[in-house]
PyMOL commands that place a pseudoatom at each C-alpha (Angstrom):
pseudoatom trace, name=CA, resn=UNK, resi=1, chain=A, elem=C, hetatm=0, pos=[92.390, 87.613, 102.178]
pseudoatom trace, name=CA, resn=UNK, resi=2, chain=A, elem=C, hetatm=0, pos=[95.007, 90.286, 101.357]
pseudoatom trace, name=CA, resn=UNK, resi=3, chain=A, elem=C, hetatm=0, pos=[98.372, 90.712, 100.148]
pseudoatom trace, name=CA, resn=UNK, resi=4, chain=A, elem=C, hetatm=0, pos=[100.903, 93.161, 100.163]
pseudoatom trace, name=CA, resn=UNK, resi=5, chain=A, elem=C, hetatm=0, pos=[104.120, 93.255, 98.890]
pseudoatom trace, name=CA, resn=UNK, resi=6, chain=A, elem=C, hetatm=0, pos=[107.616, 95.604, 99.196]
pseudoatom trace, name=CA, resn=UNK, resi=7, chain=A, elem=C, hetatm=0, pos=[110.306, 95.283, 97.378]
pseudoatom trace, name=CA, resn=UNK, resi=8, chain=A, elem=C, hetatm=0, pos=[113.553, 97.266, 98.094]
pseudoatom trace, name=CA, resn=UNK, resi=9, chain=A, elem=C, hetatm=0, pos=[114.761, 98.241, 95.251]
pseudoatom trace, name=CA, resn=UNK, resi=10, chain=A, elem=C, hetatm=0, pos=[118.439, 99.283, 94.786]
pseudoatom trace, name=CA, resn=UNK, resi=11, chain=A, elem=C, hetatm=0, pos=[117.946, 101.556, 92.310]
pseudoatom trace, name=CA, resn=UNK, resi=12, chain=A, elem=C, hetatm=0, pos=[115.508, 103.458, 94.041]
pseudoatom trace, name=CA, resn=UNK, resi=13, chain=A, elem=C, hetatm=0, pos=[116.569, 104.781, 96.798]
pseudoatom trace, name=CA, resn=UNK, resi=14, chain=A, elem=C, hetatm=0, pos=[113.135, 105.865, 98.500]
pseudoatom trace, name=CA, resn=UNK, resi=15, chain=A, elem=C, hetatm=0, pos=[112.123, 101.917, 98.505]
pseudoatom trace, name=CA, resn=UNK, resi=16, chain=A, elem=C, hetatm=0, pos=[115.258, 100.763, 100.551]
pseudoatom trace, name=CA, resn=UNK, resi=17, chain=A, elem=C, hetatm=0, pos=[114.094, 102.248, 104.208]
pseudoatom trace, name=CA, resn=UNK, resi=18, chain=A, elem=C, hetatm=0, pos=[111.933, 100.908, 106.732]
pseudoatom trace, name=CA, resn=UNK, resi=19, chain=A, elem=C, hetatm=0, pos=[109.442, 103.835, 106.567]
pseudoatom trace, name=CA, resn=UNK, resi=20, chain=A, elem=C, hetatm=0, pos=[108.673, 102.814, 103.122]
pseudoatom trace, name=CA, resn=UNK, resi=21, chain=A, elem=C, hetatm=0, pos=[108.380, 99.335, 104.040]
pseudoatom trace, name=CA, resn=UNK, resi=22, chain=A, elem=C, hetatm=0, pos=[105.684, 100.157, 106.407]
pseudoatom trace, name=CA, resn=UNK, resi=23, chain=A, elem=C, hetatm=0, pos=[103.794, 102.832, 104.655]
pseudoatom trace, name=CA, resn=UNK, resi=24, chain=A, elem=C, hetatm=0, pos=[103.822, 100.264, 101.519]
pseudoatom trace, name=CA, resn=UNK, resi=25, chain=A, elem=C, hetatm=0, pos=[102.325, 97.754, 103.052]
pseudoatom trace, name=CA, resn=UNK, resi=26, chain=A, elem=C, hetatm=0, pos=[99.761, 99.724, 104.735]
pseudoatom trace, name=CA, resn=UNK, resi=27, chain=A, elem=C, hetatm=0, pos=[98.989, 101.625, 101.779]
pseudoatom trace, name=CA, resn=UNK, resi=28, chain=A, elem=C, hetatm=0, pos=[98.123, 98.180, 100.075]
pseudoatom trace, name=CA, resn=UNK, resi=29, chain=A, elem=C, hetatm=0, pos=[96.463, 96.467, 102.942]
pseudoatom trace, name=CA, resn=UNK, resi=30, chain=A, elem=C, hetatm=0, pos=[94.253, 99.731, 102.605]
pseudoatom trace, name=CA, resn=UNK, resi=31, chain=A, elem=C, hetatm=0, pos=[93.062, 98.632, 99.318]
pseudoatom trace, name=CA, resn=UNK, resi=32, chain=A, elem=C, hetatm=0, pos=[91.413, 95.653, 100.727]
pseudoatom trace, name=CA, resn=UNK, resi=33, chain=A, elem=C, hetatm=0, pos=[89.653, 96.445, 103.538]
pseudoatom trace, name=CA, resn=UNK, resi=34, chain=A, elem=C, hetatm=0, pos=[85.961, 97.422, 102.963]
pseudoatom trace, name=CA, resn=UNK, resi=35, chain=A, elem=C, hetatm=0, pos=[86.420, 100.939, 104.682]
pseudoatom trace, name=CA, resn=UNK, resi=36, chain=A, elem=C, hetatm=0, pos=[89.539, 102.855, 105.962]
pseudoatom trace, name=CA, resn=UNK, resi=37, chain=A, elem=C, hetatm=0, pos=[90.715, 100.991, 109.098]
pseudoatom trace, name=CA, resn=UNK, resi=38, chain=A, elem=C, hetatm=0, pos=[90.147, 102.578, 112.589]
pseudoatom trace, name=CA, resn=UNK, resi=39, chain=A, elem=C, hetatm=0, pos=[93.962, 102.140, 112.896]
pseudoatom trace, name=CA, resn=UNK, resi=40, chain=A, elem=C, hetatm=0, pos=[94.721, 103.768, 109.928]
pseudoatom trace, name=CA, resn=UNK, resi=41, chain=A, elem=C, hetatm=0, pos=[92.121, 106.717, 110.512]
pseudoatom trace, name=CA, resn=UNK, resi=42, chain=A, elem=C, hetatm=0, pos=[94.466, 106.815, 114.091]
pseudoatom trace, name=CA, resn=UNK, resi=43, chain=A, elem=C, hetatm=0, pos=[97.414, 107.350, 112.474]
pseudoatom trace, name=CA, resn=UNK, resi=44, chain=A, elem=C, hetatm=0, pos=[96.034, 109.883, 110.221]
pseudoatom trace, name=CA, resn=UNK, resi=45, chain=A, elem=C, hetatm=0, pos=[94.378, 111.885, 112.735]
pseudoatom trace, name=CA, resn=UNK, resi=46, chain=A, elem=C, hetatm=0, pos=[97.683, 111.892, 115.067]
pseudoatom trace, name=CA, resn=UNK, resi=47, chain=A, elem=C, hetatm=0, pos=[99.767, 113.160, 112.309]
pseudoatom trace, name=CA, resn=UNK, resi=48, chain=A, elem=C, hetatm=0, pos=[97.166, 115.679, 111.229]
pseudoatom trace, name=CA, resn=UNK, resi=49, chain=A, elem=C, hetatm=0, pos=[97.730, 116.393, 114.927]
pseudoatom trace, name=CA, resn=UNK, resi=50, chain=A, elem=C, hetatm=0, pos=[101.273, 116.342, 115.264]
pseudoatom trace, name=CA, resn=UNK, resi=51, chain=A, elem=C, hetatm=0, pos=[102.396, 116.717, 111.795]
pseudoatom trace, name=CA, resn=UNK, resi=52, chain=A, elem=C, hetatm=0, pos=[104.499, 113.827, 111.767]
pseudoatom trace, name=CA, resn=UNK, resi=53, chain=A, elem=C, hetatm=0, pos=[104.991, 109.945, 112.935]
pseudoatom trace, name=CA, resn=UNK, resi=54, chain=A, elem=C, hetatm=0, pos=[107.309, 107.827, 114.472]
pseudoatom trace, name=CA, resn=UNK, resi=55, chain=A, elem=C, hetatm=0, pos=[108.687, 104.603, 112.808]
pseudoatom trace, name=CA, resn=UNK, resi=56, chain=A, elem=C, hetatm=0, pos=[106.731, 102.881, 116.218]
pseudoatom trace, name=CA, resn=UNK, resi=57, chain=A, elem=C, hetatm=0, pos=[103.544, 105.081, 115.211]
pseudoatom trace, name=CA, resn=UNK, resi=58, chain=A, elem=C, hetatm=0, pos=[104.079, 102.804, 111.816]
pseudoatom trace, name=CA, resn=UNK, resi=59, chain=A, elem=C, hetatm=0, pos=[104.861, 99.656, 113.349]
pseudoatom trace, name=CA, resn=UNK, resi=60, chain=A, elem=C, hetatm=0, pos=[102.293, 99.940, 116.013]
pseudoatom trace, name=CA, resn=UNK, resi=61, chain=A, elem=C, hetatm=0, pos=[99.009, 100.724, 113.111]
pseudoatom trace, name=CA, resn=UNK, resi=62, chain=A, elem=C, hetatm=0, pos=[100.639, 98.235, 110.908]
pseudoatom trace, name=CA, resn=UNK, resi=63, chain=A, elem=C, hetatm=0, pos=[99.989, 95.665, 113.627]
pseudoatom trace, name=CA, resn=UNK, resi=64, chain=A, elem=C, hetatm=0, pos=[96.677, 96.879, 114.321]
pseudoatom trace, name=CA, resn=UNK, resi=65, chain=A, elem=C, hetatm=0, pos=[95.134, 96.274, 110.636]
pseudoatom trace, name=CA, resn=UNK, resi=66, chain=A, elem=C, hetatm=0, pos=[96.853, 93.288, 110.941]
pseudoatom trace, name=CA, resn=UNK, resi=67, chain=A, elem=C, hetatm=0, pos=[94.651, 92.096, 113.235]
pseudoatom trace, name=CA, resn=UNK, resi=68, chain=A, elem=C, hetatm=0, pos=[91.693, 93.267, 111.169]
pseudoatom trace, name=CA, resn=UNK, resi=69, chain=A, elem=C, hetatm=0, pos=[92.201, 90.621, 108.270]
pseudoatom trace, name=CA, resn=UNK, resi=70, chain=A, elem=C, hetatm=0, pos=[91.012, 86.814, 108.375]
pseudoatom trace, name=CA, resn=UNK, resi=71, chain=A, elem=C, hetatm=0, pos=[94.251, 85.903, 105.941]
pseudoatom trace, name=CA, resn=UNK, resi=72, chain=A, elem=C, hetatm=0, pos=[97.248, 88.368, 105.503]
pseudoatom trace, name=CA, resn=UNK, resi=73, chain=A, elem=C, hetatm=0, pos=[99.968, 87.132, 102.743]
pseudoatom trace, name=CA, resn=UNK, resi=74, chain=A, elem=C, hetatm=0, pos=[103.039, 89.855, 102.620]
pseudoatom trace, name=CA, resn=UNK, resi=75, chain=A, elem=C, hetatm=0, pos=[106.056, 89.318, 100.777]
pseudoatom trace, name=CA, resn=UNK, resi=76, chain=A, elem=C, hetatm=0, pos=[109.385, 90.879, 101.562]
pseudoatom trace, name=CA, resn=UNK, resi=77, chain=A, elem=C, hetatm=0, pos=[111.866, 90.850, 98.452]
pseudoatom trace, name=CA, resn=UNK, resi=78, chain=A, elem=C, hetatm=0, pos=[115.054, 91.259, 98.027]
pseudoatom trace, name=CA, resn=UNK, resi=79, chain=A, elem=C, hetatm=0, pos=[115.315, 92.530, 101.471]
pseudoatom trace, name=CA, resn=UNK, resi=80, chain=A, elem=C, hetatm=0, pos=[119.607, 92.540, 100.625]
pseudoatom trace, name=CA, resn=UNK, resi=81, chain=A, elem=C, hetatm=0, pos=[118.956, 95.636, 98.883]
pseudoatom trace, name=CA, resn=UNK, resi=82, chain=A, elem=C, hetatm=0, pos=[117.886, 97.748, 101.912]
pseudoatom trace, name=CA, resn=UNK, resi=83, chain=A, elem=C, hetatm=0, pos=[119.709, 100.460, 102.390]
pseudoatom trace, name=CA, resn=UNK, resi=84, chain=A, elem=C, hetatm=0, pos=[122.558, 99.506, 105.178]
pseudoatom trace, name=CA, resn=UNK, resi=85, chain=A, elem=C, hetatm=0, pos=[122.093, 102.497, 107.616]
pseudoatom trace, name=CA, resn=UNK, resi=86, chain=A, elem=C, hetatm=0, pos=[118.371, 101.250, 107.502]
pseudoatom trace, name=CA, resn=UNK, resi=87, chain=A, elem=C, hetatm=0, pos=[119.065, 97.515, 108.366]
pseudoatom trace, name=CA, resn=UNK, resi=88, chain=A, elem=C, hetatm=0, pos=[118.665, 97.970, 112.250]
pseudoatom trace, name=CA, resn=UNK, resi=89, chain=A, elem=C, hetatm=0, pos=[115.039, 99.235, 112.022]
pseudoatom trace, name=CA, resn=UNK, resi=90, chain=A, elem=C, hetatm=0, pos=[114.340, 96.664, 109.568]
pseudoatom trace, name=CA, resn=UNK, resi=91, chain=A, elem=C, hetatm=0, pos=[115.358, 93.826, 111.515]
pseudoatom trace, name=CA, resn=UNK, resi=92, chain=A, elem=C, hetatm=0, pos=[113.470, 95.127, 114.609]
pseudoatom trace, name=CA, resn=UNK, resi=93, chain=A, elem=C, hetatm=0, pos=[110.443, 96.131, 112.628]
pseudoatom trace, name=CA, resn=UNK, resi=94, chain=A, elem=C, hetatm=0, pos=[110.730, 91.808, 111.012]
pseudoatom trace, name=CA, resn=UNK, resi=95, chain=A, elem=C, hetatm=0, pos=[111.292, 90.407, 114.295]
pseudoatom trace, name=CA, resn=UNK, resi=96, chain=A, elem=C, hetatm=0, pos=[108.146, 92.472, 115.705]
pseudoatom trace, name=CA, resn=UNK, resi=97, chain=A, elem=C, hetatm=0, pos=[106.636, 90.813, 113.272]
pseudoatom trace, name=CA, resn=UNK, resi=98, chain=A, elem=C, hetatm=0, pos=[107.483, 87.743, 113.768]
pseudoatom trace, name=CA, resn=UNK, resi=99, chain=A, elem=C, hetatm=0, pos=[106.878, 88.173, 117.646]
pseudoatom trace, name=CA, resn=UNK, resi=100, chain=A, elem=C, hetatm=0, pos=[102.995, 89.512, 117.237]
pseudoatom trace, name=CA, resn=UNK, resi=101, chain=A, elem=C, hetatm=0, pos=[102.481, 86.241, 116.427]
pseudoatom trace, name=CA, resn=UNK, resi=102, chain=A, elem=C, hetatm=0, pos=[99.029, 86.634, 114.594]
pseudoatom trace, name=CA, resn=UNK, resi=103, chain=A, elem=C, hetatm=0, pos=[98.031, 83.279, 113.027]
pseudoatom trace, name=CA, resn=UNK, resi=104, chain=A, elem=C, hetatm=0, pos=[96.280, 84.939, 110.009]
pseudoatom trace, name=CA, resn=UNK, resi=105, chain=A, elem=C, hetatm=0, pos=[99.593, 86.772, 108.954]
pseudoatom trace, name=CA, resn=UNK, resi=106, chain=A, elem=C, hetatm=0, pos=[102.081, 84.681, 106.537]
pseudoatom trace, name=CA, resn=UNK, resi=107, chain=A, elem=C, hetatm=0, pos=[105.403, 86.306, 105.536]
pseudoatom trace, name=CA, resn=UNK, resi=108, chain=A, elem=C, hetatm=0, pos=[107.833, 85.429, 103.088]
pseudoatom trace, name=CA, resn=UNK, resi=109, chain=A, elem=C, hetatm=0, pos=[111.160, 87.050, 102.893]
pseudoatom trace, name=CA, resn=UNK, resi=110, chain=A, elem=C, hetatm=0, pos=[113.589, 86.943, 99.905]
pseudoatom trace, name=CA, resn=UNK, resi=111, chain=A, elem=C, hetatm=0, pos=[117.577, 87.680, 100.178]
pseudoatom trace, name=CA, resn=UNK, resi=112, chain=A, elem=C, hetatm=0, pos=[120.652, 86.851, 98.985]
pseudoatom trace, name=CA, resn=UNK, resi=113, chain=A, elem=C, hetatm=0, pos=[122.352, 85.047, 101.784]
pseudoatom trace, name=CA, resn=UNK, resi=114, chain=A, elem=C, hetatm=0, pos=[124.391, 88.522, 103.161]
pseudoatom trace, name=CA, resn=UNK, resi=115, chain=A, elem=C, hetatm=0, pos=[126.578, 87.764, 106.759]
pseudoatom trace, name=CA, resn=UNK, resi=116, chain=A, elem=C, hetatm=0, pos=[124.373, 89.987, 108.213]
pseudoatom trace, name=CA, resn=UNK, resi=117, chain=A, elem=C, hetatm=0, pos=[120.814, 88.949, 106.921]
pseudoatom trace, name=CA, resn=UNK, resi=118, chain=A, elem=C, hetatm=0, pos=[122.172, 85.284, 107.692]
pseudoatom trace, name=CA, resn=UNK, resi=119, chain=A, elem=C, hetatm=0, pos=[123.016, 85.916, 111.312]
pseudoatom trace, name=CA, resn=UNK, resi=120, chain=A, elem=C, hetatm=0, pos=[119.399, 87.444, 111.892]
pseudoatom trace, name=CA, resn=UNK, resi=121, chain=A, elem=C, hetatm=0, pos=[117.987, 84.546, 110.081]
pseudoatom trace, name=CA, resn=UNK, resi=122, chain=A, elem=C, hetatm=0, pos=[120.055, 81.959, 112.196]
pseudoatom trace, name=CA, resn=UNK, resi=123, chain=A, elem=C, hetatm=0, pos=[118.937, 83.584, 115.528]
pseudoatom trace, name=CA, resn=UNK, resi=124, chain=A, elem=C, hetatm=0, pos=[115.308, 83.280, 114.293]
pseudoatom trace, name=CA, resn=UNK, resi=125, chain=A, elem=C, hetatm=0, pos=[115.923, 79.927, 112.651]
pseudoatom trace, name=CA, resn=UNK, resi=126, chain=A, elem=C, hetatm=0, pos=[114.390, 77.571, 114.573]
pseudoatom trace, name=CA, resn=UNK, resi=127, chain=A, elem=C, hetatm=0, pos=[110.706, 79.144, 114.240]
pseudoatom trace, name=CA, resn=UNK, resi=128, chain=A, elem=C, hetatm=0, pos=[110.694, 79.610, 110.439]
pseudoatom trace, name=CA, resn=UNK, resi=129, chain=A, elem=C, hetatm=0, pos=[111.038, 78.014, 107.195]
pseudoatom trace, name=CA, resn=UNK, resi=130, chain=A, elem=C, hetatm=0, pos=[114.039, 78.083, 104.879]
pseudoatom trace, name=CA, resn=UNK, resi=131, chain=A, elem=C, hetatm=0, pos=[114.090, 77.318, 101.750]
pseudoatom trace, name=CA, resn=UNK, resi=132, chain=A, elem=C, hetatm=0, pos=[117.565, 77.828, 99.724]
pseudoatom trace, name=CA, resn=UNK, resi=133, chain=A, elem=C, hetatm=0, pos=[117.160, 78.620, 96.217]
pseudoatom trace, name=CA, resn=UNK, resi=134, chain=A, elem=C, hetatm=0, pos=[120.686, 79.039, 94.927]
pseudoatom trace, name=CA, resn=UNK, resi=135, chain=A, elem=C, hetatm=0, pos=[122.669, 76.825, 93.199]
pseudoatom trace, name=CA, resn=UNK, resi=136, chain=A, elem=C, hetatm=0, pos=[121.134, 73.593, 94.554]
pseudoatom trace, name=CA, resn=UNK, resi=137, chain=A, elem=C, hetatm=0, pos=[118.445, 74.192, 92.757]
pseudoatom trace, name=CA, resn=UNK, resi=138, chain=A, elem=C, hetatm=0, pos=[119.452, 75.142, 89.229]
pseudoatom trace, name=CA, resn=UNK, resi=139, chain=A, elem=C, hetatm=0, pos=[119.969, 78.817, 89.442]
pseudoatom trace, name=CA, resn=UNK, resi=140, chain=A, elem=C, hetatm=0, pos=[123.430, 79.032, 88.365]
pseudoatom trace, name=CA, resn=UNK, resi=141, chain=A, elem=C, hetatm=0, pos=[122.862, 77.159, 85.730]
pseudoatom trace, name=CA, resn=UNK, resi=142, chain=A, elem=C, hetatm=0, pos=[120.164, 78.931, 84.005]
pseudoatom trace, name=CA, resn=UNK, resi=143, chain=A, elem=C, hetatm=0, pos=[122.353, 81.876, 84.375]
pseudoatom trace, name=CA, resn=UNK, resi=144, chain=A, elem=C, hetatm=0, pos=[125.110, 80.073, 82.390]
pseudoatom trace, name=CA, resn=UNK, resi=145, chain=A, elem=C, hetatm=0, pos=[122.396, 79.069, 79.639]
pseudoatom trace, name=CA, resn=UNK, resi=146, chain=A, elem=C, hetatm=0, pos=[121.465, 82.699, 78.885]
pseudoatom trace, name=CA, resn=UNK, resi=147, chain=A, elem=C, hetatm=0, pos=[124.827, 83.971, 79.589]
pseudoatom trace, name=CA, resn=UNK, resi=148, chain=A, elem=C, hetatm=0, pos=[125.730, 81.756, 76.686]
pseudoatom trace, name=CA, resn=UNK, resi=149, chain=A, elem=C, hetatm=0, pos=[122.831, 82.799, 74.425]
pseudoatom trace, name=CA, resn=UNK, resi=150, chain=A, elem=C, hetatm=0, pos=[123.526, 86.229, 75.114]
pseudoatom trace, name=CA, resn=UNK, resi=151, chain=A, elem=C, hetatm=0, pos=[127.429, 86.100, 74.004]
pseudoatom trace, name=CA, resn=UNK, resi=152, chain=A, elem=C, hetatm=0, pos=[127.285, 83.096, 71.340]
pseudoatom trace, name=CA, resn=UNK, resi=153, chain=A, elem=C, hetatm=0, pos=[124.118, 83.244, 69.971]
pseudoatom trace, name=CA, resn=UNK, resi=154, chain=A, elem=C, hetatm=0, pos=[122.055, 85.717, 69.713]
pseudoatom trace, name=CA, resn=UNK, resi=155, chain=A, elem=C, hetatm=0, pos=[121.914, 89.149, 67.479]
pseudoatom trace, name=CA, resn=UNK, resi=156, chain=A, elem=C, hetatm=0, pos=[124.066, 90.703, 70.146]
pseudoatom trace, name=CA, resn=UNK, resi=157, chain=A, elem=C, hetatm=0, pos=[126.703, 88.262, 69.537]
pseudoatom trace, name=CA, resn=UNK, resi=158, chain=A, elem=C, hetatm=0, pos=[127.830, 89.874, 66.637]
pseudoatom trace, name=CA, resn=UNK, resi=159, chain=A, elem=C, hetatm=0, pos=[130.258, 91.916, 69.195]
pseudoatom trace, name=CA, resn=UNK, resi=160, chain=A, elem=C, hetatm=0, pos=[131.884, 88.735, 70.986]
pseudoatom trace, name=CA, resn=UNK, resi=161, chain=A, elem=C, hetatm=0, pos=[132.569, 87.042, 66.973]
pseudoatom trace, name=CA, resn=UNK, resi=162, chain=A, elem=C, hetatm=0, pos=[136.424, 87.877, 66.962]
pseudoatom trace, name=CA, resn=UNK, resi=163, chain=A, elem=C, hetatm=0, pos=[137.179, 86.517, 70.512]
pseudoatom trace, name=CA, resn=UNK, resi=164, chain=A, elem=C, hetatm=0, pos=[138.877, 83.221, 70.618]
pseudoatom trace, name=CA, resn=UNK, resi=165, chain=A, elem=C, hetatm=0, pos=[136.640, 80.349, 72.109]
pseudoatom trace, name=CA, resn=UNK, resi=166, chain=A, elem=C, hetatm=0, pos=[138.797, 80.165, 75.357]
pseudoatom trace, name=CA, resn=UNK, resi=167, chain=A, elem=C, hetatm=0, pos=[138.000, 83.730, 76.383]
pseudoatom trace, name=CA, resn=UNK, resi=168, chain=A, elem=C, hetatm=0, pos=[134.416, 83.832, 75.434]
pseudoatom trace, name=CA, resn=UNK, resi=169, chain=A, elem=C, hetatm=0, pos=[134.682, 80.614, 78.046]
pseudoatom trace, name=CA, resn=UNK, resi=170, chain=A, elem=C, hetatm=0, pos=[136.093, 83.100, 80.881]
pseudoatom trace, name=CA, resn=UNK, resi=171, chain=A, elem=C, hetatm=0, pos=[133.783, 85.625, 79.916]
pseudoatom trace, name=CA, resn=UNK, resi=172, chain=A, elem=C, hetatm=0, pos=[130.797, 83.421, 80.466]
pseudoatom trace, name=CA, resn=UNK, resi=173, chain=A, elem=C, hetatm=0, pos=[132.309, 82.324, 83.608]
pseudoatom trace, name=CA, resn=UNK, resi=174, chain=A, elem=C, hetatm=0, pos=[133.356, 85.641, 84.923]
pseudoatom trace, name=CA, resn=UNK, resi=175, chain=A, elem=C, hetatm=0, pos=[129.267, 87.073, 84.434]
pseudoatom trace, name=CA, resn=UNK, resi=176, chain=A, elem=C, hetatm=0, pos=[127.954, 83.693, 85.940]
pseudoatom trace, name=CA, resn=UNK, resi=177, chain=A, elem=C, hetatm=0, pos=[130.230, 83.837, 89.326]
pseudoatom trace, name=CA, resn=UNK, resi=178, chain=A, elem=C, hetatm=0, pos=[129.571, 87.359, 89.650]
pseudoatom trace, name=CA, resn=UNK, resi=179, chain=A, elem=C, hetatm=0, pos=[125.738, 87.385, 89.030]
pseudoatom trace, name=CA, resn=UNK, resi=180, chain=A, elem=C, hetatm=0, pos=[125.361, 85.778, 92.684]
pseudoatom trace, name=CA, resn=UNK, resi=181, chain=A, elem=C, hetatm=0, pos=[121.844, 84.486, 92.210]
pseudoatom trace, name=CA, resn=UNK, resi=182, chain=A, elem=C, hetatm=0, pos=[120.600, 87.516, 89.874]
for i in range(1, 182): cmd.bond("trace and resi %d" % i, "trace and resi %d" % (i + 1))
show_as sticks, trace
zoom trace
């Protein structure tokens, strides 16, 4: 078995695009095969070749070592965090993926609920598992608990001391409603 994991990172600009999605995930998958992939050794030849590769050239080897695995686990996080001029490869590049249909390959995606990552998701939904992990299931209030460490109680607190009761309350509940699941 193998797994492989991207995460797009927000702060990081050169982990938010589809390209590094793809090379990510090969690059790892790499690691666990017993020699270099024929796909892989494809790619490298053609862009020895050609000096360069096309997001399909990607897409296309990705699926192809793919197929070489018995069990494939890859996990997708924070896919929000793309970068937005990238979300139209990425959402053709997860629906390929979800359209090769190769039984050994399990996905798991993790976003904040975005308009735009929900309306992919809903046109997808009836093939694929859901699970909702935000407040139902105790997020938000976590997020209160070490909010209210943070200002009240801790060694940090020493800067929150002269504020009256009822705006440390507004504080705490201005962090929490922003945080949004973070």
């Amino acid at each position: 078995a193998a797994l492989a994991y991207h995460y797009f990172d927000f702060r990081d600009g050169t982990k938010q695009s589809c390209q590094s999605m793809l090379t990510s995930l090969q690059r790892q998958l790499h690691n666990y095969a017993l020699k270099t992939p024929e796909p892989l050794l494809k790619l490298y030849q053609h862009c020895h070749r050609e000096k360069s590769y096309s997001l399909n050239d990607l897409k296309q080897t990705l699926h192809e070592v793919l197929k070489t695995f018995k069990y494939v686990y890859i996990t997708i996080d924070a896919l929000d965090e793309c970068a937005i001029g990238q979300w139209k490869n990425i959402k053709e590049t997860l629906i390929a993926f979800h359209n090769w249909t190769i039984h050994s390959v399990h996905l798991i995606i993790t976003s904040r609920p975005e308009d735009y990552i929900q309306e992919w998701y809903n046109q997808l939904a009836s093939s694929i598992c859901h699970i909702n992990l935000g407040f139902q299931s105790g997020i938000h209030k976590d997020i209160k608990q070490y909010v209210r460490a943070m200002i009240r109680e801790s060694s940090t607190s020493e800067e929150f001391r002269h504020f009256p009761p009822e705006a440390l309350d507004m504080i705490e509940d201005s962090l929490v409603s922003k945080a949004d699941g973070m």
